[in-house]
C-alpha positions in Angstrom: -27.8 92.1 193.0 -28.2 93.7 189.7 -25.8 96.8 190.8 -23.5 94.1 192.0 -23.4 92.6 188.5 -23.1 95.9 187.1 -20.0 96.9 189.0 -18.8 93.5 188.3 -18.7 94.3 184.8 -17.8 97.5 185.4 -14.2 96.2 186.6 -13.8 93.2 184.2 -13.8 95.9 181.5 -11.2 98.1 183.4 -8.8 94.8 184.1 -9.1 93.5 180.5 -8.5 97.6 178.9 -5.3 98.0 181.4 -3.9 94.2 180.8 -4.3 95.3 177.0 -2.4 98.5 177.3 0.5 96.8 179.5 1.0 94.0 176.8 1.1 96.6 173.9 3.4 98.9 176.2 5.4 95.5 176.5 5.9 94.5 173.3 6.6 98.2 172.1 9.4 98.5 174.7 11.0 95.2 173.7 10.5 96.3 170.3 12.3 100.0 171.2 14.8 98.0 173.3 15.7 95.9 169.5 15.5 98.7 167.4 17.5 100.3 170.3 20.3 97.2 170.1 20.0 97.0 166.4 20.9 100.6 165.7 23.6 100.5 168.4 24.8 97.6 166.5 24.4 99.3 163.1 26.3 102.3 165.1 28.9 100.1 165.6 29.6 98.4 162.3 29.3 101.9 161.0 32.1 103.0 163.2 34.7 99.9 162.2 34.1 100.3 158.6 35.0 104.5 159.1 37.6 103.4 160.9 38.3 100.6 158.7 38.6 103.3 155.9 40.4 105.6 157.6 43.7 102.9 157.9 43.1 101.9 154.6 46.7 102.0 153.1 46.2 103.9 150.1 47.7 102.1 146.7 49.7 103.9 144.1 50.9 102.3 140.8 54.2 103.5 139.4 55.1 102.9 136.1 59.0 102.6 135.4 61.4 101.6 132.6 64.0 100.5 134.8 66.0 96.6 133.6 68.2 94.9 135.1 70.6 96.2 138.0 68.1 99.5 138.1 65.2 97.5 138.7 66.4 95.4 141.0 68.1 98.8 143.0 64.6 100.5 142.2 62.3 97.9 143.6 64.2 97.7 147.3 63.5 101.3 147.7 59.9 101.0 146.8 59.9 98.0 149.2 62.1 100.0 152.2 59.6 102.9 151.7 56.5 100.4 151.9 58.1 99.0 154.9 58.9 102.7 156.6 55.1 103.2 157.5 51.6 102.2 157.1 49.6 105.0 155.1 50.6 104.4 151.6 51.7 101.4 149.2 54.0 101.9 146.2 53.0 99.1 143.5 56.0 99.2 140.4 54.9 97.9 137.3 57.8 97.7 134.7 56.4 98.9 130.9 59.3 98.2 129.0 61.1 101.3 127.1 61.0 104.8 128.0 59.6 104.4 124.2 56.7 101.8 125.1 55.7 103.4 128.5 54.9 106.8 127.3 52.4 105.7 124.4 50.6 103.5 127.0 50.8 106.5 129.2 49.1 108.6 126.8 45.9 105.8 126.1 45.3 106.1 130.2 46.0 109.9 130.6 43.7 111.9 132.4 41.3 109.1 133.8 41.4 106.6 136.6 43.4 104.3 135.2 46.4 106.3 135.3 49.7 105.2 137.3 49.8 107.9 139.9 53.5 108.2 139.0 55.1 107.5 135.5 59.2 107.7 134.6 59.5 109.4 131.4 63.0 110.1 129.5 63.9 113.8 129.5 63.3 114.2 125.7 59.3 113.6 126.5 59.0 116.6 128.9 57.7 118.9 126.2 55.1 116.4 125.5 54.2 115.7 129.1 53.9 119.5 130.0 51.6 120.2 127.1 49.9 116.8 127.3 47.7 117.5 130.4 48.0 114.3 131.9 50.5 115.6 134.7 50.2 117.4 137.8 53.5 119.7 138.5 54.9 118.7 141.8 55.4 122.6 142.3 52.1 122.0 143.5 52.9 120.0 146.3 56.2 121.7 146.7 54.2 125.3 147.4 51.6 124.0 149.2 54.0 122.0 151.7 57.2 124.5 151.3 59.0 121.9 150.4 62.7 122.5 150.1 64.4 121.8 146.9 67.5 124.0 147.2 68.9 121.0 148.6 68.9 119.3 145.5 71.0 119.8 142.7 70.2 122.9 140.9 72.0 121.6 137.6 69.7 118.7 137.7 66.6 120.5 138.7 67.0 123.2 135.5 65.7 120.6 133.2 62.6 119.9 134.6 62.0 123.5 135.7 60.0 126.0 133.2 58.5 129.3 133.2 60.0 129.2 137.5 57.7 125.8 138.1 59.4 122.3 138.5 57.2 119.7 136.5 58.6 116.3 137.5 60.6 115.2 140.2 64.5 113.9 138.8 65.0 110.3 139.6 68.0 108.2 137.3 69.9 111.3 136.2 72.7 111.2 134.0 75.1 112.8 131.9 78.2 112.1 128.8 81.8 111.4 129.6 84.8 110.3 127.9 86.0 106.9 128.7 89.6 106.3 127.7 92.6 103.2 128.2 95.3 104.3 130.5 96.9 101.5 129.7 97.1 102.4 125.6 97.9 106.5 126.6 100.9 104.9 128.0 101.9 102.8 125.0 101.5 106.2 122.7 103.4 108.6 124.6 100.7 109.9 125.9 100.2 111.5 129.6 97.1 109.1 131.3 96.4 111.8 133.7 96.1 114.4 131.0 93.2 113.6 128.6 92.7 115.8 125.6 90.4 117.8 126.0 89.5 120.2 122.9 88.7 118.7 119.6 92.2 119.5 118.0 93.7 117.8 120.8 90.8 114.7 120.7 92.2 114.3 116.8 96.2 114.5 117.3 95.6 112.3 120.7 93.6 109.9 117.9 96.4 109.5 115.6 98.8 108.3 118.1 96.3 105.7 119.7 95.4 104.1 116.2 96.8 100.7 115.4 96.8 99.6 111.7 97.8 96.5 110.3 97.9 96.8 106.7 94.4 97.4 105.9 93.4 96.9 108.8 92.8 98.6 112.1 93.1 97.3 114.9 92.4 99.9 117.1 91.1 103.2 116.6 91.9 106.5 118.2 88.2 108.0 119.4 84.5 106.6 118.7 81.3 107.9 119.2 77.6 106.3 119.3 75.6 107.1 116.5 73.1 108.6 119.5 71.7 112.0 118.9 72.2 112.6 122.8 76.2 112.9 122.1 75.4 115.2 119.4 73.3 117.1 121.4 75.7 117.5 124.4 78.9 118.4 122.1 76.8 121.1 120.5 75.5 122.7 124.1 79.2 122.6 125.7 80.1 124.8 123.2 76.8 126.9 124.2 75.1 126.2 120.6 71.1 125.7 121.0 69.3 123.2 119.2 66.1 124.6 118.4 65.3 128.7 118.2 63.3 130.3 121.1 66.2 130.1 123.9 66.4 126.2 123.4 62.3 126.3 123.5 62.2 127.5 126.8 61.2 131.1 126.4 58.5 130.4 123.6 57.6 127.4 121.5 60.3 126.1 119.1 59.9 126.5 115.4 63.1 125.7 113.8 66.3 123.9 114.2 69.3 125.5 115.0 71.9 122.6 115.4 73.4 123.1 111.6 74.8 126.1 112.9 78.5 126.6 113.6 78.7 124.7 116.6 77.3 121.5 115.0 78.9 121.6 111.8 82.1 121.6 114.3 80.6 118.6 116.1 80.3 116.9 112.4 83.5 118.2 110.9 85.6 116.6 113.7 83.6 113.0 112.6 84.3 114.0 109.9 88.0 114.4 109.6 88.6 111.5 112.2 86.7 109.4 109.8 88.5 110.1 107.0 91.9 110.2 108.6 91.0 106.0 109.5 91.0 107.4 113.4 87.6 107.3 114.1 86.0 103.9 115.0 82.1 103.5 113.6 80.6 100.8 115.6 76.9 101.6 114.8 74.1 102.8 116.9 74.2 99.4 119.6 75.2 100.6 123.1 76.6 97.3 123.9 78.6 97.1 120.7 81.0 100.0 121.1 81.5 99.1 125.2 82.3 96.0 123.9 84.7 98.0 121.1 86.1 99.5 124.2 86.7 96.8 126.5 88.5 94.8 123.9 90.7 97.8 123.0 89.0 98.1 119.2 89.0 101.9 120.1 90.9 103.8 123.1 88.9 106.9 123.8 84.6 106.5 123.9 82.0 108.8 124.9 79.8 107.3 127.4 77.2 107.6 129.8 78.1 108.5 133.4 76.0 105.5 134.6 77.9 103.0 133.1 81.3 104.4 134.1 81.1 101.9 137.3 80.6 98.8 135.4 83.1 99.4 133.1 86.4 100.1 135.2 85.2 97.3 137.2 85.0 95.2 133.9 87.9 96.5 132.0 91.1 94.4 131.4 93.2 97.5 131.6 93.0 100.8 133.4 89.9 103.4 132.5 90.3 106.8 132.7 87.2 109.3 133.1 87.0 112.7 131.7 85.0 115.3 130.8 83.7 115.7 127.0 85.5 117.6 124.8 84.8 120.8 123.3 85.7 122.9 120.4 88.8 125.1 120.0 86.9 128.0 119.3 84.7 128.1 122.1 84.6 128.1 126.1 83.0 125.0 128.0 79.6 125.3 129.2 79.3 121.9 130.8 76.3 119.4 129.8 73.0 119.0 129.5 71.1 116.2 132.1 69.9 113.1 130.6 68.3 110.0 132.1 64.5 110.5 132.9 61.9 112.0 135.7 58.6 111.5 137.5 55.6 112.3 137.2 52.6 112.7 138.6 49.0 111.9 137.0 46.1 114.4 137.5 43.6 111.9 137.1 43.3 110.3 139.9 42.4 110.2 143.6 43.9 113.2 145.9 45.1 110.0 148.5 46.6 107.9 145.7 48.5 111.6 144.7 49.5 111.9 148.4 51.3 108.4 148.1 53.0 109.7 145.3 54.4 113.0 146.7 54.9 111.2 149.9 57.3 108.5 147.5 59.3 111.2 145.9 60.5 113.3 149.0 61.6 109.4 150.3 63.8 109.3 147.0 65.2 112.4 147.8 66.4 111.4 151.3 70.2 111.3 151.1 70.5 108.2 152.1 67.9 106.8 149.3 70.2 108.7 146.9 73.5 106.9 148.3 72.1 103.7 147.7 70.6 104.8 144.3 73.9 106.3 143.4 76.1 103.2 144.3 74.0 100.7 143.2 73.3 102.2 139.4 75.9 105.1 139.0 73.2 107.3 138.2 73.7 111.0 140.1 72.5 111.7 143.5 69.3 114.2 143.1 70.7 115.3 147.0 74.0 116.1 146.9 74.3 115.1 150.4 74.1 111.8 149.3 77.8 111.9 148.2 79.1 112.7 152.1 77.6 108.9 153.1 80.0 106.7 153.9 78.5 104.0 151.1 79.5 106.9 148.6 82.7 107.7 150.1 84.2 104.3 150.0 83.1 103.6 146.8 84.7 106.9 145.5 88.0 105.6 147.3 88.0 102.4 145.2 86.8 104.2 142.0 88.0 107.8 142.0 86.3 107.9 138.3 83.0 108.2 139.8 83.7 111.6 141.6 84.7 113.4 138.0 81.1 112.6 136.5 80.0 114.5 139.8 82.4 117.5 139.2 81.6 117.8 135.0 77.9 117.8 136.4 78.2 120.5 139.4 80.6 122.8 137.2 78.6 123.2 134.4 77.3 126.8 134.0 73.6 127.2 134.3 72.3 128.6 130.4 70.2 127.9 127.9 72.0 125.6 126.1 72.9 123.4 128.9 69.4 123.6 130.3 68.3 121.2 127.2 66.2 122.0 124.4 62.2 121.2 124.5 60.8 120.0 121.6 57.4 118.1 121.4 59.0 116.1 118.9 62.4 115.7 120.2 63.0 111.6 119.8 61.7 112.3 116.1 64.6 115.2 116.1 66.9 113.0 117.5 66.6 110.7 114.3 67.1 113.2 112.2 70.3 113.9 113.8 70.8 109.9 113.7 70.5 109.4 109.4 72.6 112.7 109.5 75.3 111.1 111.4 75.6 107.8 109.4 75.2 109.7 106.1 78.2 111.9 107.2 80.2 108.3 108.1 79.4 107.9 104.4 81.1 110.3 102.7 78.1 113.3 102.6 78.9 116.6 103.1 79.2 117.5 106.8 76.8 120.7 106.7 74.8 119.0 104.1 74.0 116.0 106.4 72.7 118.6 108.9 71.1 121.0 106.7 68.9 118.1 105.8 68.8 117.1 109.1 67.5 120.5 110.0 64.8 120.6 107.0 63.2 117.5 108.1 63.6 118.3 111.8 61.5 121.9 111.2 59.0 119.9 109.0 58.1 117.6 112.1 58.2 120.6 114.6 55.7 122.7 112.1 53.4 119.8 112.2 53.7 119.0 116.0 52.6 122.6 116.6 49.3 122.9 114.2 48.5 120.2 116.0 49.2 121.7 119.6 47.3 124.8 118.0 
């Protein structure tokens, strides 16, 4: 009896150990089998959100100065190129002037809350270069081999120093003279022969006047009090504005554009002025197209992108030609205005991506054909002109095609590659005051001499700073 109860206790121990393990071996298996679950889960969400992040689109903010008919042109390409795939989204945020956009450029520069692309006007390249806000798209066009020879060279020269292209062209223009068929006709004088030296510019002017009494009713030849004219009647005849090779082989410390090849710019004003032949009409572009299209003056320099609107606006014919240049010199051709884009070197690699990825779109020649068309602005891709969009419009406005021709014959130099100057829109004033004091009766080389003085003071100061 007693071993009986012994072995009786014996195995009520055992039962009661091995019921013990099996419930802890239970609840750590369903509690391996949650954890197991739970991970798998985690695993899972973990997976999405990579995923998830992987076909994020990536957003890039593009600042632009573009109004009106460009903006509207410029915001159905960013939206055609947002619709084109899935990876990137362009966001354009208009910043008012190329003036306005640049000094809010340079509060953000170089930190996150930089645009990944900003348009800047060609006169703020200097300042863009030296700024270090900007990553050269050489970079992206060496590390993809991207081709640019098949984009205009004489548009691409601009933008391109020491061999390394900075920005990427976008709305690229140049000067041309407008005139009235209609009033070469009334003169005597041949509408498909357009004077094209300076002596011929001031004899073509005295027949196109119309005075009654005192007054004039129409003058021969006008020109904008814009610095930009200036600039491109001085590089034509192959006269540099600033020392240095234009500022392109070393920094720029002095003026140049009181030499001979402005005073000739100055003296023709000059003459024109004084002969009652040349028509002032201030520094308002609207006010001398307006001069224009009501036939207050017969010959105007222009830029090429409004050439469209006005022979489609004009009550009489418009002619197109080149600008003139002096008797005493050969043509060089102009220099290219309009703006660029660039790209900030703040911010994310992906968001830099979009941007590249954006440009090579605007390149596309059918882009260009739209852009071209739809503004009057060159094509960046030549290729762009053989689309039929282009070619029909060139049928119905054969003007268009000779700002194309002035543009591709110009000869590749110094002075038509454009000068760079940190402190080229304060320059351009200069040049400004000059002008208007000339209109007044100063001295034509002693407008630009003081021009000059105050231009080297500014340039001086721009490059302590720099140093």
């Amino acid at each position: 009896m007693k071993k009986f109860l012994i072995y009786l206790l014996v195995m009520t121990s055992f039962l009661i150990v091995t019921a013990c393990s099996n419930d802890a071996e239970g609840e750590e298996n369903e509690e391996n089998e949650t954890n197991t679950e739970e991970s798998a889960t985690e695993s899972n969400d973990s997976s999405e959100e990579t995923s998830d992040s992987e076909n994020e689109t990536v957003e890039a903010v593009f600042w632009h100065a573009m109004s009106g008919a460009g903006q509207e042109s410029l915001e159905e390409i960013v939206q055609s190129f947002n619709d084109s795939q899935d990876n990137y989204r362009i966001i354009p945020e208009f910043q008012g002037s190329y003036e306005e956009a640049l000094t809010k450029f340079r509060s953000v520069g170089g930190t996150n809350d930089a645009p990944a692309i900003i348009q800047t006007f060609e006169v703020g390249t200097k300042y863009m270069i030296d700024s270090g806000f900007i990553e050269p798209v050489q970079s992206f066009i060496d590390e993809e081999g991207y081709d640019i020879s098949q984009l205009e060279e004489n548009i691409l020269n601009y933008y391109t120093v020491d061999g390394q292209l900075y920005s990427m062209p976008f709305n690229s223009s140049t000067p041309v003279m407008l005139y009235n068929k209609d009033a070469f006709e009334e003169a005597g004088l041949d509408p498909d022969n357009p004077p094209q030296t300076f002596a011929e510019i001031k004899e073509a002017g005295e027949k196109l006047t119309i005075t009654d009494g005192d007054n004039t009713e129409r003058y021969g030849f006008s020109i904008l009090n814009y610095g930009w004219f200036f600039e491109e009647l001085v590089a034509t005849q192959g006269g540099l504005f600033v020392n240095h090779d234009n500022g392109r082989t070393d920094d720029a410390t002095e003026a140049l554009f009181n030499e001979e090849e402005g005073l000739r710019v100055f003296e023709l004003i000059d003459d024109m002025n004084q002969a009652g032949t040349y028509g002032n009409f201030g520094s308002n572009w609207d006010d001398i197209r307006a001069a224009f299209q009501t036939e207050n003056t017969a010959m105007y320099l222009d830029s090429s992108a409004g050439v469209a609107n006005t022979v489609e606006t004009a009550p009489f014919d418009v002619g197109v030609s080149y600008i003139p240049y002096s008797d005493e010199a050969e043509r060089n051709g102009v220099i290219i205005g309009g703006a660029s884009l660039w790209m900030s070197n703040g911010i994310d690699e992906s968001q830099q991506e979009a941007a590249w990825e954006f440009m090579k779109y605007l390149q596309t020649s059918e882009i260009q054909a739209k852009w071209h068309i739809d503004t009057g602005y060159f094509a960046i891709n030549p290729s762009a002109y053989e689309e039929d969009i282009v070619q029909e419009k060139w049928e119905e406005y054969p003007q268009l095609k000779v700002t194309v021709d002035q543009l591709q014959e110009t000869e590749s130099t110094y002075a038509t590659q454009g000068a760079l100057i940190s402190v080229f829109p304060e320059a351009r004033q200069q040049v400004v005051t000059a002008m208007e004091n000339l209109l007044e009766g100063t001295d034509p080389q002693e407008a630009l001499d003081a021009a000059k003085e105050e231009t080297d003071r500014v340039i001086e100061q721009a490059n302590r700073a720099n140093q």
